[in-house]
N, C-alpha and C positions, 0 to 999 in steps of 0.2 A: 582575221579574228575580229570577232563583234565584242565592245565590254560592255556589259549591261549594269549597271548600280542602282543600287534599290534596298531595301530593307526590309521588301518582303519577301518571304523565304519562294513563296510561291513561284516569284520572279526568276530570282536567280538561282534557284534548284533546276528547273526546269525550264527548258527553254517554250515559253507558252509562246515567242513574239514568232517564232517557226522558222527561224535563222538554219537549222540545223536538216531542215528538208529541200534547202535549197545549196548543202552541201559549206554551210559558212559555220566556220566555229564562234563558239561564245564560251565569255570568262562571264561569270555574274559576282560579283562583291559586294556586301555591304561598303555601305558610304565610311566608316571608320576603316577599312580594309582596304578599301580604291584609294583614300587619304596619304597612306601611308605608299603605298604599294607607287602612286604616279609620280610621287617625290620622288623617291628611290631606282623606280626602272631604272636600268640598261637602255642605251637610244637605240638599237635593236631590238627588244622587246616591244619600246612604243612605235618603231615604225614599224613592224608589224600589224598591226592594228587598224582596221579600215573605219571604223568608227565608235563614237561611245553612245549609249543608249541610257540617258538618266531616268530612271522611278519616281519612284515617292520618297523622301525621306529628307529629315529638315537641313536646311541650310541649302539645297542643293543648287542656290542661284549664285552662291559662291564657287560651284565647282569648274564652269565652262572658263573664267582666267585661267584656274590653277591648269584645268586643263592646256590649255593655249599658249602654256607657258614650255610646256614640255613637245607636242606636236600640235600638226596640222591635219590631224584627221578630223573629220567632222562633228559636230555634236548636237545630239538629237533630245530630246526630252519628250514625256511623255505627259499628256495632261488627257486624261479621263475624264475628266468634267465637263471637257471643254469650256470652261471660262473663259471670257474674253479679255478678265484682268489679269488670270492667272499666264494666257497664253502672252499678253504684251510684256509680262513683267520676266517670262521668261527670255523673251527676245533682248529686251533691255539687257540681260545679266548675262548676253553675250552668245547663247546658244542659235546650231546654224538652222533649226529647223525645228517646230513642233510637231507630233504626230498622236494618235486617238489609241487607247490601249486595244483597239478592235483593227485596227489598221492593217491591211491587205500584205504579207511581208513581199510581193513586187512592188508596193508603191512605195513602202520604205527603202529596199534600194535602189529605186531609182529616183528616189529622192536622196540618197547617198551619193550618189554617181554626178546627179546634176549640181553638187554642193564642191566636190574633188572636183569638176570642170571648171566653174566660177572661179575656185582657191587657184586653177592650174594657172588660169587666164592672168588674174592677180599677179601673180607670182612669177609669169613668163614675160608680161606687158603686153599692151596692144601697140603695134606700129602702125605706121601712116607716113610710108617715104622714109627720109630719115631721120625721122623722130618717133622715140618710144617712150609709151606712158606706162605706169602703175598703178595707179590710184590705191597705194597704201602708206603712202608717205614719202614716197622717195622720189630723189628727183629724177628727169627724165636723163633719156640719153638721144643728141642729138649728134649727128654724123656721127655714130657711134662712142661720141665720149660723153659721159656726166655731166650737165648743165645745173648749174644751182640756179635756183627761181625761186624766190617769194612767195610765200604759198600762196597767194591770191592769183597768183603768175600760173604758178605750176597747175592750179585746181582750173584755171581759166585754158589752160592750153590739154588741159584734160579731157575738157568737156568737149573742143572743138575737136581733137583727135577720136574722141565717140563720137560724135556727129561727121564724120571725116565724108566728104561729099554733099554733105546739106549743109545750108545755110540757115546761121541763128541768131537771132535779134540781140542786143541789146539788152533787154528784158528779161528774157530767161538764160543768157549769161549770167546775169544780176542775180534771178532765183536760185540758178546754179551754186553759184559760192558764195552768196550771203544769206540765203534763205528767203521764205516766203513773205517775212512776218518783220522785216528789218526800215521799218516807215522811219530810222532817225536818221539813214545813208542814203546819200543821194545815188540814184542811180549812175548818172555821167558818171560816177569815179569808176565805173568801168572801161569808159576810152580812157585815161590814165591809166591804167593796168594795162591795157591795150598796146599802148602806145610803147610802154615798157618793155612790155616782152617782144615785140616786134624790131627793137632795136637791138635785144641779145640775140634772138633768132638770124634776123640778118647778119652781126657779127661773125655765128659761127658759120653757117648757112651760104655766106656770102648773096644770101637774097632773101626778100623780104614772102613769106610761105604760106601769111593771111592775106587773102584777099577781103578788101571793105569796102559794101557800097554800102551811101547813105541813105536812109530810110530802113533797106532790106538786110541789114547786119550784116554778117562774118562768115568766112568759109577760109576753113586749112587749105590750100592748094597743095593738091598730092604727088 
């Protein structure tokens, strides 16, 4: 089931987005009615639900939390205008994907599809030997138990387990968890982090799982 929110009747009377020729249902609500309605579901009702599909209607940069708070189905908004401040500002307020009210309904789901892949990825971890990452906040799992790491650690042993077979400098570690734009951190405090996690990892590991040459930076050994 698709839930469509909007407050035009157009909208959500009728299914115009053509959800309904490709065999998928749709709920349409106004926004005071989807308000009340996500607070309340049943968690069977909302997992149910393959995705939500926002309209037009005010406030709706507040809806993708409240959503998020309740599932992990995707969340799509529409922007007709195609504005380029309206489309960043919906990204900002959390939604997983913008789409054009003309918008092909295969490429809307399989813009659903590739969004529930990324969430599965997340949500499963990436491995690389015996270490699994998340990049949602949590810490890894290394020879299959929980490691706590420092976020600078864990964001640092993120990056190398997605690069897991290439080697990455220095540099775009640095870019990696400090950003592009951070000229008052010295770079070097990245071999200190370095250095760091390479002695938990050995602890649990019993060996040391980065390899480091000088010049050519860093690679996870898998």
């Amino acid at each position: 089931m698709i839930i469509i929110v909007d407050d035009r009747e157009a909208l959500t009377d009728v299914d115009t987005l053509g959800f309904s020729r490709e065999g998928i249902s749709t709920e349409g609500l106004a926004a005071s009615d989807f308000q009340d309605w996500v607070r309340t579901a049943p968690d069977p009702d909302l997992a149910a639900v393959e995705a939500f599909v926002l309209g037009e209607f005010s406030d709706r940069r507040t809806f993708p939390r409240m959503i998020k708070q309740r599932s992990r189905a995707p969340v799509l908004a529409l922007n007709g205008g195609k504005s380029l401040q309206e489309t960043l500002e919906l990204f900002a307020s959390g939604v997983d994907d913008v789409i054009g009210d003309t918008v092909h309904i295969h490429e809307i789901l399989a813009r659903i599809r590739a969004i529930k892949q990324r969430v599965a990825v997340e949500f499963e971890g990436t491995a690389s030997g015996y270490i699994r990452v998340f990049g949602d906040g949590r810490d890894p799992e290394v020879a299959g138990q929980q490691l706590h790491l420092p976020r600078r650690e864990r964001r640092i042993l993120e990056y190398l387990v997605s690069n897991k077979g290439r080697r990455v400098t220095k540099t775009q570690i640095f870019n990696f968890v400090y950003g592009l734009f951070s000229d008052e951190i010295d770079e070097n405090v990245i071999e200190s982090h370095i250095s760091k996690l390479r002695k938990r990892l050995r602890h649990r590991l019993g060996h040391d799982p980065i390899d480091s040459q000088r010049y050519l930076g860093y690679r996870l050994i898998v």
